[in-house]
C-alpha positions, 0 to 999 in steps of 0.5 A: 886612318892615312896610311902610305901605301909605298910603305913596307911594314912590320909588327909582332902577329902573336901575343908577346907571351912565352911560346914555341913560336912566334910570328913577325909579319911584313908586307909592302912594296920592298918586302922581297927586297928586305928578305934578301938583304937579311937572309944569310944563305942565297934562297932560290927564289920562285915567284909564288907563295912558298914555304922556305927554312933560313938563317935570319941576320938579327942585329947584335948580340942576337945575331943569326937565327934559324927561322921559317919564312912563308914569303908571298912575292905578288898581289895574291897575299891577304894583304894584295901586296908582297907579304911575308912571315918569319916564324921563329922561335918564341924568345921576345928578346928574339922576336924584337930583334927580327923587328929591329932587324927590319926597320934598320932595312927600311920598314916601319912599325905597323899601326893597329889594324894596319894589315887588314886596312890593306887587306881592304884597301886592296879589294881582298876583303870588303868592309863588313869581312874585314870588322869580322877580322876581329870577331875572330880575333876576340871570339871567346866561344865556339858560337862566337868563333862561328859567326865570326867565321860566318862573316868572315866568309861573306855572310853579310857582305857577299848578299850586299853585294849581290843586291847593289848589283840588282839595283845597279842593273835597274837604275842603268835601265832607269837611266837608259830610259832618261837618255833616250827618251824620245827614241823608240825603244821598250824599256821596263814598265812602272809596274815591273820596275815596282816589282823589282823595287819590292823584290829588293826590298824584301831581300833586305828585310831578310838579311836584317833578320839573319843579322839578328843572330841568336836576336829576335829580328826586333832586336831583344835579347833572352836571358832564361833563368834556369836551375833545379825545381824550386830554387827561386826562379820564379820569384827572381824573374818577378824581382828583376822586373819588378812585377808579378809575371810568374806563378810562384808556389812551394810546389815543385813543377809548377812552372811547365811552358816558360814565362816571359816578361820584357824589360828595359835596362840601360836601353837594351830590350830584354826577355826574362824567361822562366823555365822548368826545373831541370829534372833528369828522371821525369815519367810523365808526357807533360814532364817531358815534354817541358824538359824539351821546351826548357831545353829549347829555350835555354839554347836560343838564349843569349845568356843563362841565369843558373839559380843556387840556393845560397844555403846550398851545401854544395854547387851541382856540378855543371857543363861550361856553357855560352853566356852563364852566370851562377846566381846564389837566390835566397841571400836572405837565409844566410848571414854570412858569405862563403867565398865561393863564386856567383851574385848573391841575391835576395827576392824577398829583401831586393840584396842585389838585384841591382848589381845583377841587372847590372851584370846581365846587361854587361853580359849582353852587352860583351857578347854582341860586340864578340858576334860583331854587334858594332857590325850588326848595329852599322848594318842594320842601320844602313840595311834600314836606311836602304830600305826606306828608301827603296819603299819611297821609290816602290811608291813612287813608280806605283804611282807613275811620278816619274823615272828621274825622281826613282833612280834618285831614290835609287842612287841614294840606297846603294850609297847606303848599301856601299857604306856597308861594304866599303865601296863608299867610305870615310876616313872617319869610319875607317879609323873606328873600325881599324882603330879597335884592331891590335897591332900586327893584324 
């Protein structure tokens, strides 16, 4: 994405729906000068961030227009440029016309994710803060808005940092050594080079797994199956793997400790668990103690599978929940279809399996973009490439083969971990990750 910098921009920042405000945002170079040439009154200016209520000049026929500005004069703004926000009225034909106002005293319409690119640009944000931007953005539940948060505040990046700052002072000692070689000076022997080597490599090994988020650090997904005592749990968990895993009986509580089963679909690695029947009355230890294990596992779950008999009179009310679908078992025993929501499945006849695998592995797929999957996907892969090479540079200063061939292997981790952050990148990778942003962030 080539952006000019000398440029000041504009775009709409909230949705263009009814609402009692809206957002106009501008940053760039001459964005004080813009606010002056369209202010109506004289404001006394301060050179600080700061709160100001004016009267906007709009072009014709919406003519003047009494808004709020929050005006950033200086480089302390997300965007490390002057920026400012006009929080009007939430009128579209309103709001257009504060763009066009705009753009008549020389900004330009904003590019999708053009805000945050400048934001990065500037050294605001790094690379992995700014992809968690629109986690943030596209977040569709507390979890989601969590984690997204989490990055957003350095979660990944702030660790990557702190560890090429590690390697850094290594290779300068590495290198250090090189230069001077034939001077008598102590430098770090092989063996401590090693062992920071190893240290290093288990930082990284530890940040992989925080990454996994609600993943197993080898990167399978849970999908637990839930529902009252005998409703087909069981019996879904042997369809959709298309083997016996699960103890299936007429017998209510004959599932206590949950039964997993691994799958493959569309490439995703997936645990199928089977858990307890819900029951909110239990008296027995044993009961209780498979309640608190259903529980257990059904909250470390990415997605919940919510078995109803599809005979059902009703569907039992239900708490909203993360990662739920309603699963209708039994198709078979009914010949026609209610218009109520849910799949409707059969285990003993195979009715909709398929389009319930379907659909899990969509599910799956949905929830790992919303925490920042392509982030977690990029991450782990620079993470690992860093780490292969780190192992190739613990071996080698074991095995005393040389300074010069360890600070190669060296220079090449932190290339990976700078990708990561963004102190080394591509205009390719900045338009994939810029490029899925909205206009106006």
């Amino acid at each position: 994405m080539t952006v000019d910098l000398n440029d000041t921009i504009v775009a709409l920042a909230t949705p263009r729906a009814a609402a009692p405000r809206g957002i106009v945002r501008l940053s760039g170079p001459r964005v004080s000068e813009l606010v002056q040439e369209c202010v109506v009154d004289s404001v006394a200016w301060v050179r600080r961030a700061r709160r100001y209520e004016v009267t906007w000049r709009c072009p014709e026929p919406v003519g003047e227009v009494p808004l709020v500005l929050y005006f950033w004069p200086d480089a302390r703004s997300y965007t490390g440029e002057p920026a400012a926000e006009l929080h009007a009225v939430g009128c579209q034909p309103v709001l257009d016309a504060l763009i066009a106002g705009c753009l008549e005293h020389g900004a330009r319409l904003a590019r999708p994710g053009e805000f945050t690119l400048r934001a990065f640009l500037a050294g605001r944000i790094d690379l992995t803060q700014a992809e968690a931007v629109l986690s943030v953005i596209e977040a569709e539940d507390l979890d989601r808005l969590a984690a997204a948060l989490k990055q957003l505040a350095g979660g990944v990046g702030h660790p990557i940092q702190h560890l090429r700052t590690r390697l850094l002072g290594l290779l300068a000692h590495l290198e250090a050594e090189l230069d001077f070689a034939d001077e008598e000076i102590d430098f770090l022997p092989s063996s401590e080079v090693a062992r920071e080597l190893r240290s290093c490599i288990d930082q990284i090994e530890e940040l992989r797994e925080q990454l996994g988020e609600q993943q197993r650090a080898d990167g399978v997904y849970r999908v637990a199956v839930v529902g009252e005592p005998n409703v087909g749990k069981s019996s879904l968990v042997n369809a959709l793997a298309g083997r016996e895993a699960a103890l299936v009986s007429n017998r209510a509580g004959t599932t206590r400790d949950p039964v997993s089963v691994r799958v493959q679909w569309k490439g995703l690695s997936i645990e199928l668990l089977d858990t307890a029947g819900e029951e909110p009355v239990i008296a027995d230890a044993v009961g209780q103690a498979a309640q608190r294990l259903r529980e257990n596992v059904t909250r470390a779950s990415d997605l919940q599978l919510w078995c109803v008999p599809a005979d059902a009179s009703r569907v039992p009310a239900r708490r909203p929940e993360k990662g739920l679908l309603l699963v209708r078992t039994c198709a078979d025993r009914v010949a026609a279809r209610s218009s109520s929501s849910g799949w409707w499945v059969s285990s003993w006849t195979g009715e909709g399996l398929e389009t319930l695998r379907e659909q899990i592995v969509t599910r799956l797929q949905q929830r790992a973009s919303s925490l920042g999957g392509g982030l977690h996907v990029r991450c782990r892969s620079g993470l690992e490439r860093a780490a292969q090479t780190l192992r190739r540079a613990e071996r080698l200063a074991e095995e005393g083969q040389g300074q010069e061939l360890v600070a190669l292997e060296l220079r090449e981790a932190l290339a990976s971990l700078g990708e990561l952050v963004g102190e080394v990148y591509t205009e390719e990778l900045l338009d994939e990750i810029f490029g899925r942003f909205c206009i106006g962030k």
